[in-house]
N, C-alpha and C positions, 0 to 999 in steps of 0.2 A: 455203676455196676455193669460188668460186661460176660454174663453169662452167657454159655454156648446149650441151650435149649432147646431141641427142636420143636416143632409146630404139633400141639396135642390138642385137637379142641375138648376131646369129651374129659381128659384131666380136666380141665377149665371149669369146666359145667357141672364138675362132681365137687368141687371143692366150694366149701361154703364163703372162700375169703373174696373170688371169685363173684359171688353171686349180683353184686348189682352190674357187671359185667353179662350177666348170661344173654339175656336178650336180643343185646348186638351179638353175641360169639356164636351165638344160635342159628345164627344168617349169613357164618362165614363156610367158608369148603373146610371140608377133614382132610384135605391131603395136602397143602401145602401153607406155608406161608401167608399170610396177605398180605398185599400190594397196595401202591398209592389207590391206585385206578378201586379197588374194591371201599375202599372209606368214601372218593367219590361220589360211589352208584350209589351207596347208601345214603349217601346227601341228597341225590335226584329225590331219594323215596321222603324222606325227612329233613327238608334244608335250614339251615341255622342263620341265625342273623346276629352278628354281634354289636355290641353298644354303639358302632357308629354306623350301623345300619346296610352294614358289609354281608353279602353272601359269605357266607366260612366256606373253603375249599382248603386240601391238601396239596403242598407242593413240594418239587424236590426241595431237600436243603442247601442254602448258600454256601458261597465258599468266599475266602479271601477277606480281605479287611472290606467292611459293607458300612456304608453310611447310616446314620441317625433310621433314615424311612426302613430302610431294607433289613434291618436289626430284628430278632425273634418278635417281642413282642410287639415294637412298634409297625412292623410290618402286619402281624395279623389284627391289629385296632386298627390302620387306618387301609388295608388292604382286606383284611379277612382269610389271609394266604398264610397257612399254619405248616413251617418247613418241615420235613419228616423224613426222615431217614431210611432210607430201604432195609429188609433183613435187622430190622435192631425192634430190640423187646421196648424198650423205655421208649420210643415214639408210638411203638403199637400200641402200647396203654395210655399212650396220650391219646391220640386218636382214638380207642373204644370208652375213656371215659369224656370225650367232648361229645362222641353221640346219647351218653350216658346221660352227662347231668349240664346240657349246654349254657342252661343262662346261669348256673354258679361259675364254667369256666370261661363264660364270657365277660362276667365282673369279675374275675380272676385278671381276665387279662386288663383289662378294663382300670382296674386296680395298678396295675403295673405301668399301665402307660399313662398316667396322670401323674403318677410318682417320678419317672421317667424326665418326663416333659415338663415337670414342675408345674402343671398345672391344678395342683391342690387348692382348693377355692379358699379355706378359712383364712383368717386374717392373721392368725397365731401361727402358720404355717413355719415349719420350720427344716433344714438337711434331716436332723435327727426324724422329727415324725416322719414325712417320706421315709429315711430309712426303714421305720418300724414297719411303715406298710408293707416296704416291699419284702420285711425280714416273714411279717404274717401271711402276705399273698403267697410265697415261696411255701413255705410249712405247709400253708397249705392243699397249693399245688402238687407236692413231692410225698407229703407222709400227712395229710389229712383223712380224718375219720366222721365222717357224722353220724353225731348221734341223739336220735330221739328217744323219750322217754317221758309214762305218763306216770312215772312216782318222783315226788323230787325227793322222796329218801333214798333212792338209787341213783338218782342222781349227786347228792352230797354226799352217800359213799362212794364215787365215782373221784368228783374234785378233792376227796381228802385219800385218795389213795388207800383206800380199806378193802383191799385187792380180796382178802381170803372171807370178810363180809360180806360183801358184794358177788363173788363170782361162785363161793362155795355156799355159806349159809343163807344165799337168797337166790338161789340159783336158780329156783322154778319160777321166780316172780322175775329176773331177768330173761330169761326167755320168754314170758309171755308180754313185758310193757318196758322193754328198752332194746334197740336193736344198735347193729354197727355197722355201718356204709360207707367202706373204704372210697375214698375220693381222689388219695395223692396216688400219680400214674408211678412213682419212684417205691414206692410201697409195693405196689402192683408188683414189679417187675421184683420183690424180695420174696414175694409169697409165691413163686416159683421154686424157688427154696423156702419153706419157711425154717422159722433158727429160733431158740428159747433166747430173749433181749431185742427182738423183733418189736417194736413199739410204733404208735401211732400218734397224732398229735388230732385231740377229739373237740369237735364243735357241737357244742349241746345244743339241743331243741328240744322245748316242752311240747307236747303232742296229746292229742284225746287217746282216751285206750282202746277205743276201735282202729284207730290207726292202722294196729299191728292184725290187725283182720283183712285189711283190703290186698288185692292184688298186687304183686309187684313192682307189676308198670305204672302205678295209682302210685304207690310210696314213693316211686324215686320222683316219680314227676312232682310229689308236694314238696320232698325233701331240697329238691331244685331251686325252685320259688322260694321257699324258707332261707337256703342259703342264700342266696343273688340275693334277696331284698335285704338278710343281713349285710353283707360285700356294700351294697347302694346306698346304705343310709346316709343321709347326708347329714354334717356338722358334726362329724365325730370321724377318729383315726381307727385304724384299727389297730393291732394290739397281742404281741406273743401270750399276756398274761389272759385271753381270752379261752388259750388251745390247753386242754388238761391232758398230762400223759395216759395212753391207752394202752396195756401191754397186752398183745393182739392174742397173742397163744393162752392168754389169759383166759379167754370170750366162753363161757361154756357150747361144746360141742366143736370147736377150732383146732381142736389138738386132741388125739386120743390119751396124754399125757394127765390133759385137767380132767377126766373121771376121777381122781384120785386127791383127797384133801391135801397128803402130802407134797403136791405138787404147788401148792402155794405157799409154803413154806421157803424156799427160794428170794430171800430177802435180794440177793441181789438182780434178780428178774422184776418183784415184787416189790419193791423200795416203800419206804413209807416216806410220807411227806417231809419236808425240811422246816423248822421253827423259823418263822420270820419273828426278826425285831421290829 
């Protein structure tokens, strides 16, 4: 997607889609753009370390046919040098969500470059697994949602797709004990425009219901550690059939469209699930 956008911090900060972004956006200037140099200084203040124990820093991006090392993600796993694009939306949300939520985009990456490298440890190892991984690390990178939640009956109305259960007739018990934390930076950069079929690909997490009491620097940072120690497990792949579809304008309060029952009516926004055999 290459939308011409300009630089709006306080849209940002008003929009709820926006909101595990606010904290870094909170720290950027209102009048222009941000620059490599500005993701940076915010490292001086907060530095990141990824799985191979790399400083994370911003760099220009490559050009020309680049060898195995100097490749996106192999360069940032065994360098820590995340290429970035000047003037372009889709890097900027890269970069405001690695300040966001670093050790899920550091087993993110983590995840890509073992896949990569072939260095998948299990014995069953196979092109296809690697495949999946890198098909679920991607999902999740680009259109991830996490989401926790201290009811699992909102949560199985969730994986069975009971969109007008779930978002209209349980609507006050969603907003107090399930929340939704856009992750994929590809996402990020739609909800600039948001559009009715705008969907997310959602990573559940069970959670205490105080949870949704604490600050919001307290939730992203558990939400953090929940993902990445999911991404780390060892002895197991991961897996598209993990991600349940989210239809994001769905969310109560995301769209002034959903005050209104009829607005879940929309079977082709709202799909119901497909019968497996």
């Amino acid at each position: 997607m290459n939308m011409k956008e300009s630089w709006d911090r306080f849209r940002l900060l008003e929009s709820p889609l926006f909101q595990p972004l606010h904290p870094v956006i909170s720290q950027l200037a209102t009048d222009r753009f941000p620059v490599l140099q500005n993701w940076n200084d915010l490292l001086q203040i907060s530095p990141i370390t990824n799985q191979n124990g790399c400083n994370i820093q911003f760099v220009p991006q490559g050009t020309g046919q680049l060898p195995f090392e100097m490749q996106y993600e192999p360069r940032c796993y065994l360098a820590g040098e995340i290429q970035t694009r000047s003037g372009n939306w889709h890097d900027l949300f890269n970069a405001l969500v690695w300040l966001t939520f670093p050790r899920a985009k550091s087993a993110i990456n983590a995840c890509h470059y073992s896949a990569l490298a072939g260095m998948t440890t299990s014995a069953e190892s196979d092109g296809s697994q690697r495949g999946s991984v890198r098909d679920t690390s991607t999902l999740l990178d680009e259109s991830g949602v996490v989401v926790p939640y201290s009811d699992q009956g909102l949560a199985e109305l969730l994986r069975n797709f009971k969109w007008h259960h779930l978002f209209w007739k349980r609507r006050s018990e969603v907003l107090q004990g399930m929340g939704f934390y856009i992750l994929g930076h590809g996402l990020y950069e739609k909800a600039l425009r948001p559009y009715v079929g705008m969907t997310g690909q959602g990573l559940l997490f069970r959670v205490e219901s105080g949870f949704f009491d604490w600050p919001l620097a307290d939730r992203l940072a558990h939400l953090d550690i929940l993902l990445a120690d999911h991404l780390n497990c060892s002895g197991r792949y991961l897996s598209t059939r993990e991600l349940s579809p989210v239809p994001l304008l769905g969310i109560p309060g995301w769209a002034p469209e959903n005050e209104l029952a009829e607005y879940y009516d929309n079977m082709a926004y709202f799909r119901t699930k497909r019968r497996v055999r």
